[in-house]
C-alpha positions in Angstrom: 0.0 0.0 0.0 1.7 3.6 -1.1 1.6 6.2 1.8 0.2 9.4 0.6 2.1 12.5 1.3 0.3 15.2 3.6 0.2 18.6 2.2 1.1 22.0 3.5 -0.8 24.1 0.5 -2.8 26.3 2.3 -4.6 27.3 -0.9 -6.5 24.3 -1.2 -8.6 24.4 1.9 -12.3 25.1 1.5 -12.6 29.0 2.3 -16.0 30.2 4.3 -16.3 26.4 5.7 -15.3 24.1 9.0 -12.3 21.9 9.4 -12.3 18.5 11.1 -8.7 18.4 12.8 -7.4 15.4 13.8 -5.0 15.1 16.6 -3.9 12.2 19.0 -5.7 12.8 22.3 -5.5 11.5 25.7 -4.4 7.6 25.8 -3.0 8.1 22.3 -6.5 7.9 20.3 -7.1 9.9 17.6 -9.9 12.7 18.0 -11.1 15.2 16.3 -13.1 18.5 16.4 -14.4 21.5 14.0 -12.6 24.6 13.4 -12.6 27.7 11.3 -10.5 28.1 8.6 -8.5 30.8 10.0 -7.1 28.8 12.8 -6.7 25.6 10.5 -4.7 28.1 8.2 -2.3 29.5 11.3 -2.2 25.7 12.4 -0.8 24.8 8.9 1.5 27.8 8.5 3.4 27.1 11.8 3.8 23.4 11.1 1.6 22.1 13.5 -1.3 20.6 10.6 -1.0 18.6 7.4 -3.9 18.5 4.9 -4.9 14.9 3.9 -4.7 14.1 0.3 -8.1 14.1 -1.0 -10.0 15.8 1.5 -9.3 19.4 1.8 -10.9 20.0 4.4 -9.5 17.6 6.8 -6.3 18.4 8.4 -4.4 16.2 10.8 -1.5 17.4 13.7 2.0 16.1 12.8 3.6 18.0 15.8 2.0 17.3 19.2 0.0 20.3 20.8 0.7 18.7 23.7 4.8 20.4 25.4 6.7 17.9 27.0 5.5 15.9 23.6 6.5 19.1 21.7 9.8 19.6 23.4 10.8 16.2 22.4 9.9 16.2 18.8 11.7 19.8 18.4 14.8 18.0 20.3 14.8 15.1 17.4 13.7 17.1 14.5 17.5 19.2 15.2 19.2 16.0 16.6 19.8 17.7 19.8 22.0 20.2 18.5 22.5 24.0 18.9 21.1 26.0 15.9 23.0 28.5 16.7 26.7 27.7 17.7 26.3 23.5 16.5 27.4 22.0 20.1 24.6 19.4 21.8 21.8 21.4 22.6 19.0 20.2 25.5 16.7 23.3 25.3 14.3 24.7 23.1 13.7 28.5 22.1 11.8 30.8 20.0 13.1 32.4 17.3 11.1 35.1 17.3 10.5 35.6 21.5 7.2 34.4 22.6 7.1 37.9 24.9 6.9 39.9 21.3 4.3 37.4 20.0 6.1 34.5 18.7 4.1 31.4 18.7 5.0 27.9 20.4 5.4 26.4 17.2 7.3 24.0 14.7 8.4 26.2 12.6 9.5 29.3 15.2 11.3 26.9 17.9 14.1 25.2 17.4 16.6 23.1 19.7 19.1 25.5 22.0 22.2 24.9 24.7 22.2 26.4 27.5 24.1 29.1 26.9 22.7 30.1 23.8 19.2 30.3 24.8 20.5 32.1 28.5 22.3 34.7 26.0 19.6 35.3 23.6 17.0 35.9 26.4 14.0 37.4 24.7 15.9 39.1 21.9 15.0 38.9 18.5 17.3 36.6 16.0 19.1 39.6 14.4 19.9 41.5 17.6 21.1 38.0 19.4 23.6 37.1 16.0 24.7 41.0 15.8 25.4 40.3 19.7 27.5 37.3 19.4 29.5 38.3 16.2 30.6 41.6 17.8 31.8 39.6 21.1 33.8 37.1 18.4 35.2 40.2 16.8 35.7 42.1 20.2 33.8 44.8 18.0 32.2 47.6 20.2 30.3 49.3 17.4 28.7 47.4 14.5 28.9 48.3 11.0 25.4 46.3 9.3 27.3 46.1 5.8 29.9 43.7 7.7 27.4 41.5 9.6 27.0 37.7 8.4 24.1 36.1 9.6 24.7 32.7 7.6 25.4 31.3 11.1 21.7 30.1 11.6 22.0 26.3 11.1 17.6 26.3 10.7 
């Protein structure tokens, strides 16, 4: 039997209608419930939801709403390493800092050490890379011509 690939096309959900999203529930059964299509769309975008092949307006969870669940499938997506210095990494951050708004989500967390995620703080990505290039360079001022943020590993 051929597995069918989930889709992540936004486009081809049924506008002005409910979706039934499926997720695993307590004692690892699958549920589901309606929704509007706003929320299926900002589950989609973030990573969370797939659309099943063939029924557009179904979508199913492929990352678990559920934290300590989360947290683990973040750790294994990056192979417990940094994404931003490369060394083992046993923490998870946001990207863009959930106190500015950032969502818990797939596609703005991603696996941290210690010390990276204790430096960042609540910064935003650009200020936190501008940060740790001027300490490597021993820079006091920056110049944003000279930066290089090709250091992100996401």
């Amino acid at each position: 039997m051929q597995k069918r690939q989930l889709i992540d096309d936004v486009s081809l959900l049924h506008s002005n209608s409910h979706i039934i999203q499926l997720f695993k529930g307590g004692n690892n059964r699958w549920e589901w419930r309606f929704i509007h299509t706003e929320l299926a769309i900002l589950l989609i975008e973030e990573g969370f939801c797939k659309i099943v092949p063939y029924y557009p307006n179904i979508i199913i969870n492929v990352f678990s709403q559920n934290y300590k669940t989360f947290r683990k499938q973040i750790l294994r997506r990056d192979k417990h390493t940094c994404q931003y210095c490369g060394k083992p990494g046993h923490t998870i951050d946001h990207i863009h800092p959930a106190s500015q708004g950032g969502f818990t989500s797939p596609r703005n967390c991603v696996t941290a050490c210690l010390s990276c995620n204790v430096s960042k703080a609540d910064t935003t990505l650009d200020l936190f890379l501008v940060n740790e290039q001027m300490e490597e360079d021993g820079v006091q001022e920056w110049n944003m011509e000279q930066l290089s943020f090709s250091r992100l590993r996401y």
